[in-house]
Structure formats: structure tokens, C-alpha cells
C-alpha positions as CSV (number, residue, x, y, z in Angstrom):
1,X,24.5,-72.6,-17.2
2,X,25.0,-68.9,-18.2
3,X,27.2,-68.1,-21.0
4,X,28.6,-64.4,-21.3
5,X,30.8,-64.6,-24.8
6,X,32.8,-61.7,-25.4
7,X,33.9,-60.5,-29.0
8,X,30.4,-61.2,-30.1
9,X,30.5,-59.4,-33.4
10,X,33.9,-61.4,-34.4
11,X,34.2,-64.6,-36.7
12,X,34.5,-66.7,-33.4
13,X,31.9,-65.1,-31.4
14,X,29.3,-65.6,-34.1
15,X,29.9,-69.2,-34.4
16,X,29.2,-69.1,-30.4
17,X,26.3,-67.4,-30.3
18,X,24.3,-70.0,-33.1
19,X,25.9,-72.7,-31.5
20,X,25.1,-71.8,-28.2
21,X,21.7,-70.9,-29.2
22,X,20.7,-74.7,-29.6
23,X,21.6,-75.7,-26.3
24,X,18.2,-76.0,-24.3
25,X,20.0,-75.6,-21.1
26,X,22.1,-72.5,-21.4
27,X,21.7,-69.2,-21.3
28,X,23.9,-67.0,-23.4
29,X,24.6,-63.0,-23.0
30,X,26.1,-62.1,-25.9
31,X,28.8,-58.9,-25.6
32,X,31.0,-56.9,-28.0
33,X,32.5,-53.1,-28.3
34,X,30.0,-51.2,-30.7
35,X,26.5,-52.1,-31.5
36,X,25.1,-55.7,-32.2
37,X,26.0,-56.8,-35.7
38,X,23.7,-60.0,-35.3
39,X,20.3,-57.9,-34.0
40,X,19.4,-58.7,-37.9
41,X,19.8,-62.2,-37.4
42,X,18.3,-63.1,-33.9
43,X,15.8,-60.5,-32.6
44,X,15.7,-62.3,-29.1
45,X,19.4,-62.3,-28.6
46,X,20.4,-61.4,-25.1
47,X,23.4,-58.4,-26.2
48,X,25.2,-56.5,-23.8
49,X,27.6,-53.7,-25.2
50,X,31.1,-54.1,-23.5
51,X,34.7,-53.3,-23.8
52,X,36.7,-55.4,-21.9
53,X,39.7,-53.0,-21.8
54,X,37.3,-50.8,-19.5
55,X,37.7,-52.6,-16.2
56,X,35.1,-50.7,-14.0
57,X,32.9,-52.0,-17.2
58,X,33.8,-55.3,-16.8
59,X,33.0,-55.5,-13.4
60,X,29.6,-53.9,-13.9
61,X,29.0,-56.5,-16.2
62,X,29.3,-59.4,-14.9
63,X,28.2,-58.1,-11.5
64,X,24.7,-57.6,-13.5
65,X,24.1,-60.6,-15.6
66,X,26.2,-63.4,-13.2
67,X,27.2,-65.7,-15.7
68,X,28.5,-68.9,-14.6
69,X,30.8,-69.4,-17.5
70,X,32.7,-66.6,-20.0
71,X,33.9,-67.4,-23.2
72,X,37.0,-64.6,-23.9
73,X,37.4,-64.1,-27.6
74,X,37.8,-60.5,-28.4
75,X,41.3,-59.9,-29.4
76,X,43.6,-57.4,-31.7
77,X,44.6,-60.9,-33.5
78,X,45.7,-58.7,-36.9
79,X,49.3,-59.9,-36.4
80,X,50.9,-56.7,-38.5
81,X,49.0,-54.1,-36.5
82,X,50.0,-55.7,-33.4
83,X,53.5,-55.3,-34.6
84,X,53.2,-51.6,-35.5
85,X,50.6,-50.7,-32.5
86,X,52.1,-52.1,-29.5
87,X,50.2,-50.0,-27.2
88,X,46.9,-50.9,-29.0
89,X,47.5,-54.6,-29.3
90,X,48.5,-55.1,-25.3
91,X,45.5,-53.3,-24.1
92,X,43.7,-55.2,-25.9
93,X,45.4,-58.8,-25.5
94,X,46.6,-58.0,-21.9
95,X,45.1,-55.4,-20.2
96,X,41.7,-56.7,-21.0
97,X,42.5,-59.8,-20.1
98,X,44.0,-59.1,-16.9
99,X,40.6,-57.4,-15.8
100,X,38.2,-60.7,-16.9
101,X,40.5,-62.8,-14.9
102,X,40.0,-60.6,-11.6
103,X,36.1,-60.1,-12.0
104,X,35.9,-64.0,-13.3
105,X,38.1,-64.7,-10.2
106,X,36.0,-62.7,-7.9
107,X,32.8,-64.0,-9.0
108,X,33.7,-68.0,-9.5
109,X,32.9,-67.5,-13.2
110,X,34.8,-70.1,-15.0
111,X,37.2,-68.3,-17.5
112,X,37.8,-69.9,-20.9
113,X,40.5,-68.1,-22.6
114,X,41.4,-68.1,-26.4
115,X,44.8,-68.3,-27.5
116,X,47.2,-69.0,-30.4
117,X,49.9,-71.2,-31.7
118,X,51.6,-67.6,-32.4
119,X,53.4,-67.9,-29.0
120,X,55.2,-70.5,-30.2
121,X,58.7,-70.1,-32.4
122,X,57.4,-72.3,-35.1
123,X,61.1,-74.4,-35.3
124,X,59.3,-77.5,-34.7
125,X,55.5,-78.6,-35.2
126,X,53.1,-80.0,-34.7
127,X,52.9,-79.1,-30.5
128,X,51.6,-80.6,-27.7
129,X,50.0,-78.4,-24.6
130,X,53.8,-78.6,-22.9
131,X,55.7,-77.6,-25.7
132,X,57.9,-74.6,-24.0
133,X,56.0,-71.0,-25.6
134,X,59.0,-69.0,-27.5
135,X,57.0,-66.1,-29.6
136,X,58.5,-64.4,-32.5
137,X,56.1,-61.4,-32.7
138,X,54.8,-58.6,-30.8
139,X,51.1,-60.2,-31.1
140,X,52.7,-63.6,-30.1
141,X,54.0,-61.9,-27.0
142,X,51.3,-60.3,-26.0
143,X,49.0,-63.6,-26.2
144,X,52.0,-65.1,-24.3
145,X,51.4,-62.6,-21.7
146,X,47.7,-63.1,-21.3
147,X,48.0,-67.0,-21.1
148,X,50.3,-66.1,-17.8
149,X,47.5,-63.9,-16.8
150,X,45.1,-66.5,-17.1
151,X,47.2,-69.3,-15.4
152,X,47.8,-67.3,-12.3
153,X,44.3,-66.7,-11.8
154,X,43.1,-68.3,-8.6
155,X,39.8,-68.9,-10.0
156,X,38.3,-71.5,-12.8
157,X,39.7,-71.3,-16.0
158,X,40.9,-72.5,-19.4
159,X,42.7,-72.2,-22.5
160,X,42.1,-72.9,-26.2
161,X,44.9,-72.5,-28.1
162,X,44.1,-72.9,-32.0
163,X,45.8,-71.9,-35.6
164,X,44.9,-70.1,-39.0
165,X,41.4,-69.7,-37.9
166,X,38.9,-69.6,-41.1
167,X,35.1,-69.4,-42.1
168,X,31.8,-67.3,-42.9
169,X,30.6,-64.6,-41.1
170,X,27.7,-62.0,-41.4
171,X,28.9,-58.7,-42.0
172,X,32.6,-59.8,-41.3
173,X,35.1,-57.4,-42.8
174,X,38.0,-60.0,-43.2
175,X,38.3,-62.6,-45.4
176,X,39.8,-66.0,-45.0
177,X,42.2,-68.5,-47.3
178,X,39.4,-70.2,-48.3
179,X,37.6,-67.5,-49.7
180,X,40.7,-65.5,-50.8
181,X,41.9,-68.3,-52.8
182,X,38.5,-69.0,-54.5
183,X,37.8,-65.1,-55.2
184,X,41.3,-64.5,-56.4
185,X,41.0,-67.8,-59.2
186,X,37.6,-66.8,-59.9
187,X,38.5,-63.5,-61.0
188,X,41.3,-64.5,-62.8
189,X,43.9,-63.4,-60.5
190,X,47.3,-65.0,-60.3
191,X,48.0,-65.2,-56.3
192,X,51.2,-66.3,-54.7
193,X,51.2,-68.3,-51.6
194,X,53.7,-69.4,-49.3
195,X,55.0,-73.5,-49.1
196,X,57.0,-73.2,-46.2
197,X,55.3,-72.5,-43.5
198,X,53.1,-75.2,-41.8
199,X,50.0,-75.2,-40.0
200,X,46.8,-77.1,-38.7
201,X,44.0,-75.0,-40.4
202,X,40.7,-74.9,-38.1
203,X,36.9,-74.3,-39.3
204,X,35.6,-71.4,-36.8
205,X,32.4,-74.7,-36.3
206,X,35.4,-76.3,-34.6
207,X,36.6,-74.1,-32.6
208,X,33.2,-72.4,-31.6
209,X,32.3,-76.2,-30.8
210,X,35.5,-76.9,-29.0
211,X,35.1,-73.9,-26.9
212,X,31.6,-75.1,-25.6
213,X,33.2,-78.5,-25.2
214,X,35.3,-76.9,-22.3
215,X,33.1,-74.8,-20.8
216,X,30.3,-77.5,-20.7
217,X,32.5,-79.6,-18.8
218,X,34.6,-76.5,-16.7
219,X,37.4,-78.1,-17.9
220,X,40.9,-76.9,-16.4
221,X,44.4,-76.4,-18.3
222,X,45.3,-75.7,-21.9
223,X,43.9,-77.3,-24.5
224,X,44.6,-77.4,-28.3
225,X,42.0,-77.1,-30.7
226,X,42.6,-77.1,-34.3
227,X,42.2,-80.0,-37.1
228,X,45.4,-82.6,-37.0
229,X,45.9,-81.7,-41.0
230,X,49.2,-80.4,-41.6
231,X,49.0,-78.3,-44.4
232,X,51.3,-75.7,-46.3
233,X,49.1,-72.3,-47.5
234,X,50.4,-73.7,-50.6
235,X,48.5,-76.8,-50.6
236,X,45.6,-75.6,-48.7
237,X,44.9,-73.4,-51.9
238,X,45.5,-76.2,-54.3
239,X,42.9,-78.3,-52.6
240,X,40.5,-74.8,-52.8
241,X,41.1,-74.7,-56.7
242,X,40.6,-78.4,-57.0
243,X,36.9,-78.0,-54.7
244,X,35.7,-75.3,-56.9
245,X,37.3,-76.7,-60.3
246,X,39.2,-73.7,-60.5
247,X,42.7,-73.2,-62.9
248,X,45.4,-74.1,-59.9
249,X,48.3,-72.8,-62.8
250,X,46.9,-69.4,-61.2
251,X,48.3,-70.3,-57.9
252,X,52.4,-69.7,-57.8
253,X,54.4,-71.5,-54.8
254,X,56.3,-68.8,-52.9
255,X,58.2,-68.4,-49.8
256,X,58.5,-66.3,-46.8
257,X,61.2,-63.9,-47.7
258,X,59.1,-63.3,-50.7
259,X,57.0,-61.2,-48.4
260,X,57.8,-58.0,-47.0
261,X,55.6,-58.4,-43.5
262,X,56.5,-55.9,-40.4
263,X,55.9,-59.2,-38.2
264,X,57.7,-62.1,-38.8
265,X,55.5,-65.7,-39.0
266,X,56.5,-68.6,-37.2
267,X,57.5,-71.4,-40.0
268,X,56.4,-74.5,-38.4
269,X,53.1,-75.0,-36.0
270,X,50.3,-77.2,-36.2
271,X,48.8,-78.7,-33.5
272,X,48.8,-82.2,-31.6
273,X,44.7,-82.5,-30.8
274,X,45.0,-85.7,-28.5
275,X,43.8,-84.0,-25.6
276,X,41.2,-82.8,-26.7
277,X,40.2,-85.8,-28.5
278,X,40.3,-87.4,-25.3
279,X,39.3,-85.4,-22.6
280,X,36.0,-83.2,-24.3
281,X,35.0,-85.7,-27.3
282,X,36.3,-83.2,-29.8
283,X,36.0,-83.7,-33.3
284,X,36.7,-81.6,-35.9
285,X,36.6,-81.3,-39.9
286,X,38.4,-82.5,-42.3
287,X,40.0,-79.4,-44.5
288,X,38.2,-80.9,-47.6
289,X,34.9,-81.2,-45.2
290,X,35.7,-77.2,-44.4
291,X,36.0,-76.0,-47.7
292,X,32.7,-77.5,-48.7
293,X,31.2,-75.4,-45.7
294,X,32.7,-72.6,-46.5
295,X,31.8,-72.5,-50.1
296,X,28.1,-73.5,-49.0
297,X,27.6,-70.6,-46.6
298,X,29.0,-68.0,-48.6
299,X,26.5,-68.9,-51.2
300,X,23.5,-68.6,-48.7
301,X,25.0,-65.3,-47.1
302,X,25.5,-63.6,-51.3
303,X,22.7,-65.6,-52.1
């Protein structure tokens, strides 16, 4: 097997690249817009640069290196920007798309695409892979768009849907709730967080490991992959406070309204993981499990 991951550089494609590292039998060509943040970290890495939104460069690409499998995560996944950017955020979540699924199409590479429980209304949760897609943003649209994309490819393909995606990276500008939460207590900050909105929180391991799972296998379809923990923001950042034995009075229960957002959130997802389970052996963390992971590797990477 030959691997070609795109969005490298990203919190995803990191967890790809030292996942699919270990596996004795692949080969991995690793590929993101801009120079390789992880040169540091693995000398030997196989990096391509590419932009996917560049489809004569996406062609080239895989032309050269013939993967027999590509991992899609690069995305605009900033929900806000995608709300206040249109243009930006379908090139990148569309357009892009629309030219890996004609070169993957064209060269019998097996697609797997990444997607989000953003293209879903959030009226009812947890969802199952058939649960009809109704976004209520700009960047759900957009992902809704792609996943047609994809599912009208006549080649290989599939999709990983996930939710609230959070963990460690090297030289990663964004933060996550975990780390948000524990910074914010630590320095003494009083944060509010929202209690009604729902959500099956996933570890980037996860995700990274449930991504291989289906390219491993050249699985077909839509798949969710997340954790089967529904969990508030709200209650996600007591159970950080309580990890680290951090003051939780610092932590005040809000709602949505209380947010002025230019996208609106969908209230209720979460994720039904069954399939998964089933068909790939997939596993993940418990959120507790997570947070001790988190907190571990953000030690290691401040030292």
C-alpha cells in the first residue's frame, strides 16, 4: 500500500503521518500547501508540497508518486471564516475536492474523504450514517457538497464523518477544549461554556486510527468516527478541571445565544459509532482516557 495524506501540516494529518509511519507495509507521501512543518521531526519523511485547489497540481501529483490509497484531510474547517469567506471556504471544501475525486477516479486510487457532523441540523442526535444531512452553516454546506462530490465518484472511495475534533500538535496554531479549558483555569481565568449543545468529542489518535482502519480495508460508504460519549462543552470542561484538580467555580454554564457567532452551531449531534465498531474493529478513547493524553503530550511538546 501507498498512502498520499493530504493536509499534512494539520492536527489530523500529523496524527496520520506517526501512525502511518509504524506500519511496516505502507508507504506514506506526505503533502500539504507551504513547507513541511514535520521536517524537524522525521528527517526521512516522504513530503510532497501540494494544493489541492490547484487541479493541474493534483493531477501531477498523483500522476508522479501513484498512491494506491489518499487520505483527504485538508479543509477550511474554521466554521466562522467559512461563514464570512464563502468564496475561500468552497474552493477549499469543494473545488478541491472535486479535482481529488477525478484524478483518484482516473487513477483507481481509493479516495477516503473527511467529513463532519456539521452537515447535519443538530435537532436530533446522536446520528446514524442515514440520518437525512440538513446543514445550518455555510461550512456545513460546503462539506455537504463535497460528500455529493465524493459519492458520485465512479471510483473507490470513502467517508469519515467525525465531531469536535481535539488533541496535540507540533507547531499547531489552534488550540483545543482540552487545552483551552486547562490554560484558562490555570491562569486564573473565569471562562464560560456552553450546556446546550451536544456532541461526541473525538481524540485526533481516533480519528487518525479510524481513517487507516478504512483505507486498510478500501472500505466503501460513510462511516462515523467519533467516541459514543455524549457530552455538553459544559461538562467536557468540568471533567478537564476535575483531571487537572483545577477550581471548576471558574467555569460558568452558558448558552448559545450568549454568543454572538457569524455561524450558527448545530445544537444536538453526536454520533452513533456501530458501524464502525463493526465493520473496521474501531475503538476509540474514553473522554477521560483523552484528556490524560492530551495533558501528557502537551507536557512532552513544552517540556
Amino acid at each position: 500500500m501507498k498512502i498520499l495524506v493530504t493536509g499534512s501540516n494539520g492536527l489530523l494529518g500529523q496524527k496520520l503521518v506517526s501512525l502511518l509511519r509504524q506500519q511496516p507495509e505502507t508507504k506514506l507521501v506526505a503533502t500539504s500547501r507551504g513547507p513541511n512543518k514535520l521536517a524537524g521531526l522525521y528527517p526521512d519523511l516522504h513530503f510532497v508540497p501540494l494544493d489541492v485547489t490547484d487541479a493541474a497540481q493534483v493531477r501531477q501529483v498523483l500522476a508522479q508518486e501513484r498512491p494506491t490509497h489518499l487520505i483527504h484531510t485538508a479543509a477550511l474547517t474554521n466554521v466562522d471564516e467559512c461563514e464570512l469567506n464563502h468564496e475561500a471556504c468552497w474552493q477549499q471544501n469543494v473545488t478541491a475536492v472535486a479535482h481529488l475525486v477525478e484524478a483518484c477516479a482516473a487513477l483507481d486510487v481509493h479516495l477516503t474523504h473527511l467529513s463532519t457532523d456539521f452537515i447535519f441540523s443538530g435537532e436530533t442526535g446522536p446520528l446514524a450514517e442515514d440520518a437525512p444531512p440538513a446543514p445550518v452553516n455555510f461550512y456545513g454546506q460546503s462539506k455537504l457538497a463535497a460528500e455529493q462530490l465524493v459519492q458520485a465518484s465512479p471510483g473507490r472511495w470513502a467517508i469519515a464523518r467525525t465531531v469536535l475534533v481535539y488533541g496535540v500538535a507540533h507547531e499547531y496554531g489552534r488550540t483545543n477544549i482540552v487545552l483551552w479549558v486547562r490554560d484558562s483555569l490555570r491562569a486564573g481565568k473565569t471562562i464560560k461554556v456552553v450546556s446546550d449543545q451536544w456532541r461526541t468529542p473525538t481524540l485526533a489518535e481516533d480519528l487518525a486510527q479510524g481513517c487507516w482502519l478504512l483505507a486498510r480495508n478500501s472500505a466503501q460508504g460513510i462511516y462515523h468516527i467519533s467516541s459514543d460519549e455524549m457530552l455538553t462543552p459544559y461538562a467536557m470542561a468540568l471533567q478537564v478541571a476535575d483531571f487537572f484538580e483545577l477550581d471548576s467555580t471558574l467555569i460558568e454554564e452558558a448558552n448559545a445565544s450568549t454568543f454572538t457567532q457569524p455561524a450558527r452551531r448545530p445544537a444536538r449531534t453526536g454520533f452513533i459509532i456501530s458501524k464502525a465498531r463493526r465493520d473496521l474493529g474501531y475503538h476509540p478513547h474514553s473522554f477521560a482516557e483523552g484528556i490524560e493524553l492530551v495533558g501528557r503530550q502537551s507536557d512532552e511538546l513544552h517540556g
